[in-house]
NUNUGU-939588 format. One line per field, with one value per residue (C-alpha): residue number from 1; residue in one letter; x, y, z. Coordinates in steps of 0.05 Angstrom, whole numbers. Each point is the difference from the previous one (the first is absolute). Example, Ala and Ser with C-alpha at 12.3 -4.5 7.8 and 13.67 -1.06 7.14 Angstrom:
2
seq	[1  2]
type	[A  S]
xx	[246  27]
yy	[-90  69]
zz	[156  -13]
//
This chain:
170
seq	[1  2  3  4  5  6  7  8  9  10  11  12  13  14  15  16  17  18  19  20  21  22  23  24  25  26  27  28  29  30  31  32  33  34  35  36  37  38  39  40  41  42  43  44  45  46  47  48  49  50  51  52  53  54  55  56  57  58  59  60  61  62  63  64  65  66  67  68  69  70  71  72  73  74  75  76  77  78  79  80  81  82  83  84  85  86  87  88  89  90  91  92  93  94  95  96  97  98  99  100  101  102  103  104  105  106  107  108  109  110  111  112  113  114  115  116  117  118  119  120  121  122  123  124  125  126  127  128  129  130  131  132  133  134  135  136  137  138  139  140  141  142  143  144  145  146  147  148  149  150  151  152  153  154  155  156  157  158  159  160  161  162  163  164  165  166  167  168  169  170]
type	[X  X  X  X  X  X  X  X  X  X  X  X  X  X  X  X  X  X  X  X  X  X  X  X  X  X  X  X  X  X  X  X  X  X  X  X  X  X  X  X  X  X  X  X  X  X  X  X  X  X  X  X  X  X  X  X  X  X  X  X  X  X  X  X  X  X  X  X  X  X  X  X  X  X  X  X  X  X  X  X  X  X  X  X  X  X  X  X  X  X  X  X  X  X  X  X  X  X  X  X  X  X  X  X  X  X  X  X  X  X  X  X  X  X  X  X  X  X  X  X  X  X  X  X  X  X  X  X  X  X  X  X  X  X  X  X  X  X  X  X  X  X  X  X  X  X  X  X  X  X  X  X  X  X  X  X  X  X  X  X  X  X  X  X  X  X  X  X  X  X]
xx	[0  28  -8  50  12  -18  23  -58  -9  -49  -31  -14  -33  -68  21  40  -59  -44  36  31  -79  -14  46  8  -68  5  55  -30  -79  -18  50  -30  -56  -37  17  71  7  -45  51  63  -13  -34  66  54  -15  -14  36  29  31  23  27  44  22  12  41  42  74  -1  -54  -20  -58  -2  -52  -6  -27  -30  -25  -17  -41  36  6  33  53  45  24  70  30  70  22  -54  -47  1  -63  40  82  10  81  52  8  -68  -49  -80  -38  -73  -47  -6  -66  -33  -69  -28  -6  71  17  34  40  64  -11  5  76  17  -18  32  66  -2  9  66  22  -6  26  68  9  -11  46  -54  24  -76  -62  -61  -80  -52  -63  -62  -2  -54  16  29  4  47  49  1  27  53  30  6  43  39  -33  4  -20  -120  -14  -77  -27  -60  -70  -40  -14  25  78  21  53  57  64  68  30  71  44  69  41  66]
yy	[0  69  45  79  13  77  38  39  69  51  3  -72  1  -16  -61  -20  12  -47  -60  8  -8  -50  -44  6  -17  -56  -32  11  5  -69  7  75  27  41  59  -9  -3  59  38  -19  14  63  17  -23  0  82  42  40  -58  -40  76  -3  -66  20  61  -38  -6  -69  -31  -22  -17  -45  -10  -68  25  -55  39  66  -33  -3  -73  12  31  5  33  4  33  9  40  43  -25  -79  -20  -49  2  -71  7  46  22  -24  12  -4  -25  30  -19  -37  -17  -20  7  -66  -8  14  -55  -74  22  19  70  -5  -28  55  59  -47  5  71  10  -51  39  63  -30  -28  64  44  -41  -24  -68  -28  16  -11  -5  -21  -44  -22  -64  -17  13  -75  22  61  -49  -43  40  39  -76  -22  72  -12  45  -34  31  70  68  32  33  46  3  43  -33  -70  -18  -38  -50  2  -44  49  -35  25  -19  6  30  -25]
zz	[0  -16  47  21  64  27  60  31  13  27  -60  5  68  -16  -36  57  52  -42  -22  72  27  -47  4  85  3  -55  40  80  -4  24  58  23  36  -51  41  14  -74  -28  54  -19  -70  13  39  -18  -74  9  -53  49  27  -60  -20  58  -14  -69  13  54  -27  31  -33  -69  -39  -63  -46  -36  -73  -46  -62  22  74  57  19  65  46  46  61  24  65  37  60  35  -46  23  44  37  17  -31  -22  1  -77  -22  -54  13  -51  41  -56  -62  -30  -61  -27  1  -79  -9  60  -10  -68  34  8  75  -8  -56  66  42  -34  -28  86  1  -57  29  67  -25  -36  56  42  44  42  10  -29  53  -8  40  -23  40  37  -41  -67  -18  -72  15  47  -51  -61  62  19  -64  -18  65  52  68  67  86  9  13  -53  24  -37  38  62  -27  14  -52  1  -68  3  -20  -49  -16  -56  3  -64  -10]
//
């Protein structure tokens, strides 16, 4: 499948708030209270907040283009930016989704690896993520790319449970 990769900008905000809705709530609706969900994507899907993010020298955004939709994207932190201190000299890959049509035809791997690449270029020793305890699927495709490793992710009033899974560049 042919698809360009993009980075995002404030101009692409809106786009970023709604597959970022989408897909969250694709991925985490049958494991969330109704409410806890329409909350955390009300909030933390805000355009003044995904602005910030945006804006913030130590994050990045990446859109996964296939055609002229975006398929996907991904999120990538270091330093301040980093929800959790995992490693010293680590890379966060925070989010990486995919719209469910464009899921299962190795798109997921091709984000994936545009993070190592940027990673072993920028020196980084490990590259860290976190994904819920009960998204099987997600653990799955991380072993099998040789991410080994909890921490609580918070939905509204529901504290989630996600396995860090680091993955040491040599």
């Amino acid at each position: 499948m042919e698809y360009t990769i993009k980075d995002v900008t404030e101009n692409d905000v809106k786009e970023l708030q709604a597959i970022s809705r989408e897909t969250f709530k694709a991925t985490f609706d049958e494991y969330t209270a109704p409410a806890d969900m329409a909350r955390f994507l009300k909030e933390d899907y805000a355009t003044e907040k995904l602005l910030a993010q945006i804006n913030n020298s130590n994050s990045r955004f990446f859109f996964l283009m296939v055609k002229d939709e975006v398929a996907g994207y991904l999120k990538l932190n270091v330093n301040s930016a980093q929800t959790e201190n995992v490693k010293p000299n680590a890379l966060e890959v925070e989010r990486i989704y995919l719209r469910q049509k464009f899921q299962h035809q190795g798109l997921g791997l091709v984000l994936i690896k545009l993070a190592e690449e940027i990673a072993r270029k920028e020196n980084y020793d490990y590259m860290w993520l976190g994904v819920y305890e009960h998204n099987l699927i997600a653990q799955k495709f991380y072993k099998k790319d040789g991410w080994v490793g909890q921490h609580v992710f918070q939905v509204g009033e529901d504290p989630q449970i996600d396995y860090i899974l680091a993955k040491k560049l040599d």
